[in-house]
LOZA-556276 format. One record per residue (C-alpha): residue in one letter; x, y, z. Coordinates in Angstrom, 2 decimals. Example, Ala and Ser with C-alpha at 12.3 -4.5 7.8 and 13.67 -1.06 7.14 Angstrom:
<nodes>
NODE res      px      py      pz
NODE   A   12.30   -4.50    7.80
NODE   S   13.67   -1.06    7.14
</nodes>
This chain:
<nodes>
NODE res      px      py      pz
NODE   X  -86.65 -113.17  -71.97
NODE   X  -88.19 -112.73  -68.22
NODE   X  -90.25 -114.77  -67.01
NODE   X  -93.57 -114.00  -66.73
NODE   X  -93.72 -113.00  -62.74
NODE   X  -90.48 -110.97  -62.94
NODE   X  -89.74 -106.82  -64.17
NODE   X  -86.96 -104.82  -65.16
NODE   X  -86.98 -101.37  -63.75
NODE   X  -84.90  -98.69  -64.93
NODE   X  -83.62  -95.38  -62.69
NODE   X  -85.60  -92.11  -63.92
NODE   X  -83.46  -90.24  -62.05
NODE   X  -80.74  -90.16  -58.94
NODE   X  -80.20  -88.40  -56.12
NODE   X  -77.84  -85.84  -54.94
NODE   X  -77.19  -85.68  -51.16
NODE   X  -74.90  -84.77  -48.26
NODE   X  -75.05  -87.93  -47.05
NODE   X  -72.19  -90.29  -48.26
NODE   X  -72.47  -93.28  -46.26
NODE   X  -75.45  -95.13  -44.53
NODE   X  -74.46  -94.08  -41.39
NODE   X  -76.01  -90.75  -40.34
NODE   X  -78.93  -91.09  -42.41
NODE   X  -82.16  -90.35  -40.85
NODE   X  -84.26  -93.49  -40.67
NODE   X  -87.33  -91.47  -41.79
NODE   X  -87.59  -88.43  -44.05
NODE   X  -88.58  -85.01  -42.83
NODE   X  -86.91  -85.43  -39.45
NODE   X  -83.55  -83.42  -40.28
NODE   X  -85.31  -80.70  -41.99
NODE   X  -82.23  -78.33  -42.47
NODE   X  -81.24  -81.33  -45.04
NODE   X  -80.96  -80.21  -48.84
NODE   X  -80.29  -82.22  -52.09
NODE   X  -81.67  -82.63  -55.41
NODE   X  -83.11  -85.40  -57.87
NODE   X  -81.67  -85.14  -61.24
NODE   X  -83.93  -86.76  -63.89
NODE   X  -82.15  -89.19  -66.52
NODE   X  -82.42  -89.36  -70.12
NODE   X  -84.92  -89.95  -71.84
NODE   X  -86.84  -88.45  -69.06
NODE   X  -84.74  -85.11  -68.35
NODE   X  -87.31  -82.93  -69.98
NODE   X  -89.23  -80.00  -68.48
NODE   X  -92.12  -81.25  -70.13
NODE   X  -91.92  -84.71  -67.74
NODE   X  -92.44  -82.00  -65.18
NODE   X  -95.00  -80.00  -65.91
NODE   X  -97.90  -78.95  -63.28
NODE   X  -95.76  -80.83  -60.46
NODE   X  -94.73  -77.15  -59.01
NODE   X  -98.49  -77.01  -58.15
NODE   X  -97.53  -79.54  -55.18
NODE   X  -95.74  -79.41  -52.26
NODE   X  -94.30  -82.69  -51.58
NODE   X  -93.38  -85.84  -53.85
NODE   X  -93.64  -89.50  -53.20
NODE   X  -90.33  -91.07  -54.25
NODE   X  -89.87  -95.13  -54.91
NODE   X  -85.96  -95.61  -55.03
NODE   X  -83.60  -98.57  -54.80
NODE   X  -81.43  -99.44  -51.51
NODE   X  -78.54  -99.37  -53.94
NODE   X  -75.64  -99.82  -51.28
NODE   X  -77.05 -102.91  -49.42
NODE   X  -79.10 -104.58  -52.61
NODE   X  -76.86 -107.28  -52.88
NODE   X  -76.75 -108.41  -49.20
NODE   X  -80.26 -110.46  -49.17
NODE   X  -83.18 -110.05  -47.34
NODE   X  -83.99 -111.08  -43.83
NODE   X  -87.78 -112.50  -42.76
NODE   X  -87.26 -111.09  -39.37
NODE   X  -85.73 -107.93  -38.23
NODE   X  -84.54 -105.47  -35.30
NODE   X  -86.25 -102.40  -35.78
NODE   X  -84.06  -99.62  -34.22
NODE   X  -87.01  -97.96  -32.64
NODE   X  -87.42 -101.31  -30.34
NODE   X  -83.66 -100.76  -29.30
NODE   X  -82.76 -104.00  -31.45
NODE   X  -83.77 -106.14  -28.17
NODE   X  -87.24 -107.69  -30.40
NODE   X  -87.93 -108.98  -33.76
NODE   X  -90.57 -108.11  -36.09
NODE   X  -91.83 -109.36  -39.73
NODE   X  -90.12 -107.38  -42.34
NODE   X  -93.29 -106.70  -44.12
NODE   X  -93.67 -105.31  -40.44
NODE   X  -90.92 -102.28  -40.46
NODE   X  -89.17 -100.34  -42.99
NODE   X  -86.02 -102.04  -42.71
NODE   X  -83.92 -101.85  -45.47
NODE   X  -83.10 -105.50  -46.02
NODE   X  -85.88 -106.09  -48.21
NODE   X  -86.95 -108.99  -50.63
NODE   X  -86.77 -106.51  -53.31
NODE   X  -84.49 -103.33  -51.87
NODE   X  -87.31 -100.72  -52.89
NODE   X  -87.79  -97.81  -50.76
NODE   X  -90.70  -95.40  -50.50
NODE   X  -89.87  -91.74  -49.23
NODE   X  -92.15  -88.79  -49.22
NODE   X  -90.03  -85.55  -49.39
NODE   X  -90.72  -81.77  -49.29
NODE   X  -89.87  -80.22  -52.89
NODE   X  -88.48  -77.11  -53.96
NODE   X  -87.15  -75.13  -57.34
NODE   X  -87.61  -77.23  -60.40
NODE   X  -84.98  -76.32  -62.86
NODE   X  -82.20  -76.93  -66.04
NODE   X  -78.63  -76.29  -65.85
NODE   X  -77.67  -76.81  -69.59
NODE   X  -79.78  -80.16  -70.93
NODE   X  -79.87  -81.41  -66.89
NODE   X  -83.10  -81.51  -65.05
NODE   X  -82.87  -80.93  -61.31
NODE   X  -85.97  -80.68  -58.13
NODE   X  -84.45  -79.66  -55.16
NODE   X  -85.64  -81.74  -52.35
NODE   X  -86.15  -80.33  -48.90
NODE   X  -86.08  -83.60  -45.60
NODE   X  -84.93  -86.20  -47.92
NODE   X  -83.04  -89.35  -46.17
NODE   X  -81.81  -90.43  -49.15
NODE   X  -77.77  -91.95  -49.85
NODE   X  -75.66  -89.96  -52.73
NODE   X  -76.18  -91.35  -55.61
NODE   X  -79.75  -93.00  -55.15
NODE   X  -81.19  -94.75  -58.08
NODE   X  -84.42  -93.17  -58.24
NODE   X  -87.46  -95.40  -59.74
NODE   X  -90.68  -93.04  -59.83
NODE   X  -92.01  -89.89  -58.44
NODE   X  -95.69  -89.39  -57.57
NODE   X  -97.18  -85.99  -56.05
NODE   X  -98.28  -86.37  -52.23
NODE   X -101.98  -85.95  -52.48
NODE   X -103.10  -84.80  -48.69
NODE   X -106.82  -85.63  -49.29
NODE   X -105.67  -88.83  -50.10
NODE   X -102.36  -89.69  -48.28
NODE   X -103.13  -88.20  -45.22
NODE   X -104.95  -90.70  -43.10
NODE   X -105.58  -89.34  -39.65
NODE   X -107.13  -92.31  -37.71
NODE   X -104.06  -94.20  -39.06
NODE   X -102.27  -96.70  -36.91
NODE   X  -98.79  -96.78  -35.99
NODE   X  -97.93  -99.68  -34.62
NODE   X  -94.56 -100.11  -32.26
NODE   X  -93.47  -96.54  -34.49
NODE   X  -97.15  -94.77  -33.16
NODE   X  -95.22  -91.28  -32.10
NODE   X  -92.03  -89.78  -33.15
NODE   X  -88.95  -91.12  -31.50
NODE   X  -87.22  -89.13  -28.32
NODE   X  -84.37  -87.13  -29.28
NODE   X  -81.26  -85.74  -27.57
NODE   X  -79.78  -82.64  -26.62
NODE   X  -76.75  -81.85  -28.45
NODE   X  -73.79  -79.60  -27.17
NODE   X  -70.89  -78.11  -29.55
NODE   X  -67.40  -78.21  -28.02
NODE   X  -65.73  -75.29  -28.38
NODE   X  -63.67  -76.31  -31.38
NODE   X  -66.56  -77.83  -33.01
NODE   X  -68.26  -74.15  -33.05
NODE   X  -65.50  -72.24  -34.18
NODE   X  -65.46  -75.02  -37.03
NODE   X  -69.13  -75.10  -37.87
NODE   X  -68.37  -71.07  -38.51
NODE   X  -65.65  -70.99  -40.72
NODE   X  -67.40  -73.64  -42.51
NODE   X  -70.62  -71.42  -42.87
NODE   X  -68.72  -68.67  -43.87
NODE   X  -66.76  -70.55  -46.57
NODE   X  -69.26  -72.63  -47.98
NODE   X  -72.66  -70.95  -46.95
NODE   X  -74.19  -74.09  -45.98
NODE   X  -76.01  -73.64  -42.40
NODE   X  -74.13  -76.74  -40.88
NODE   X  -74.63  -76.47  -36.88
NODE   X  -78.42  -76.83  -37.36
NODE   X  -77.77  -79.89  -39.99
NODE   X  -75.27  -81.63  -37.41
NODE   X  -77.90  -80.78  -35.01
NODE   X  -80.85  -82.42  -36.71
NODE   X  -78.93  -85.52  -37.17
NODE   X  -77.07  -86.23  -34.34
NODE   X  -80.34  -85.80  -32.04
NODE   X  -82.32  -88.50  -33.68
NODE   X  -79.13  -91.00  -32.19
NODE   X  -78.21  -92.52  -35.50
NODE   X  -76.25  -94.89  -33.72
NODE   X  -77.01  -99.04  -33.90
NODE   X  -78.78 -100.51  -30.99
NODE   X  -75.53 -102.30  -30.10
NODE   X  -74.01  -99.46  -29.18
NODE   X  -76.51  -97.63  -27.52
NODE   X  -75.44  -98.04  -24.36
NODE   X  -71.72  -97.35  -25.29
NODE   X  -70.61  -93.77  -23.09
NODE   X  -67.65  -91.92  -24.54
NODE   X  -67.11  -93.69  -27.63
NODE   X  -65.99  -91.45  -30.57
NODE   X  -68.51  -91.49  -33.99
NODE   X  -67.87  -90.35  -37.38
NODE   X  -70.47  -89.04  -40.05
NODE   X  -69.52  -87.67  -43.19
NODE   X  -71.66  -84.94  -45.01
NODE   X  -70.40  -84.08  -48.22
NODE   X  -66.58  -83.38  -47.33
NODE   X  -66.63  -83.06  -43.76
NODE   X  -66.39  -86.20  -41.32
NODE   X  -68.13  -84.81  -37.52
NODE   X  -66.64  -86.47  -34.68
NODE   X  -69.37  -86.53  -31.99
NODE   X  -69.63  -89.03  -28.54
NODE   X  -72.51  -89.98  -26.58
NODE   X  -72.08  -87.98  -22.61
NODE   X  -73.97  -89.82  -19.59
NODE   X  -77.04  -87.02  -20.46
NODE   X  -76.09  -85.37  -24.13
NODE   X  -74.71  -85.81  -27.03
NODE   X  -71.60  -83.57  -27.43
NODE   X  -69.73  -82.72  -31.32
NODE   X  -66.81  -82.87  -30.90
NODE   X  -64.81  -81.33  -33.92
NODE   X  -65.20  -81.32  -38.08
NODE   X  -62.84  -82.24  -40.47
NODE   X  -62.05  -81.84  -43.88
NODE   X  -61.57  -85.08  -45.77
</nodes>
């Protein structure tokens, strides 16, 4: 029996994504908008019916678990990437995912809602959410409500710089037999990604050094230039 200041929360659902590892991910949603994926409800709750009226809205609010790092602890103070990892803050300060309880809060852009035999699926549109994301709840984004324009944004008050991002020649010819085979748009995606610099603080600084992100089968080699960020090939894995 739990005690009386504890909770047992099941997954209604999980997520779908390109992204296969915690590298690469956006650290907020809606900045790599090419990204595509899809939340597929869980018995007992895949049922149309759960859905019903949500295709009225336009974006969702989704609480999900940090399933890959839950059982690594939390941390009272953090680096948040955004202060180049050089200051720490409160966690109850940042977004960090090292969380007293690993519960994340994403809002996210939705598309078709749908069945494929007795699945339920919402195609989500921004998400920066790991394959296989236990999902917890969904709310609809209310704007008259969730929208706060005199809002404060603390040390995260604009959206971060990004980079500008140059294809080798290999790289492109890549990219396009990938699009051509698979009919995924994947120069803009790399694009998206790589320009945010998903790379630790610690290496920041690093020129030159070769980086790996994998999207659904592909690993992208990429390296940071003295001004640019250059891809450098794709590869099957």
């Amino acid at each position: 029996m739990p005690s009386s200041n504890s909770y047992t929360l099941s997954p209604i659902g999980t997520i779908h994504s390109c992204y296969k590892e915690k590298f690469g991910i956006p650290r907020q949603p809606g900045l790599v908008t090419e990204i595509t994926g899809r939340l597929e409800l869980l018995p007992p709750y895949n049922r149309l019916d759960t859905l019903e009226g949500l295709n009225d809205f336009s974006h969702i609010w989704i609480q999900f678990i940090f399933h890959a790092i839950s059982q690594e602890g939390w941390k009272a103070k953090v680096r948040p990437p955004r202060l180049g990892g050089k200051e720490k803050l409160g966690v109850f300060a940042t977004r960090a995912t090292h969380r007293p309880n690993p519960i994340g809060l994403s809002v996210v852009k939705i598309g078709r809602i749908y069945q494929e035999g007795k699945k339920i699926f919402i195609d989500l549109h921004g998400a920066d959410l790991l394959d296989g994301t236990p999902v917890l709840d969904i709310k609809p984004y209310l704007p008259y409500a969730d929208n706060i324009t005199d809002a404060k944004g603390g040390f995260a008050h604009s959206q971060s710089t990004t980079y500008f991002v140059k294809f080798s020649e290999l790289a492109k010819h890549q990219c396009e037999e990938y699009e051509n085979l698979h009919k995924r748009e994947i120069t803009t995606l790399i694009k998206q990604i790589i320009e945010q610099d998903p790379r630790p603080s610690y290496l920041s600084d690093q020129i030159d050094r070769e980086h790996g992100i994998t999207l659904w089968d592909i690993n992208i080699k990429w390296c940071a230039r003295s001004d640019h960020f250059e891809i450098l090939q794709i590869e099957h894995k």
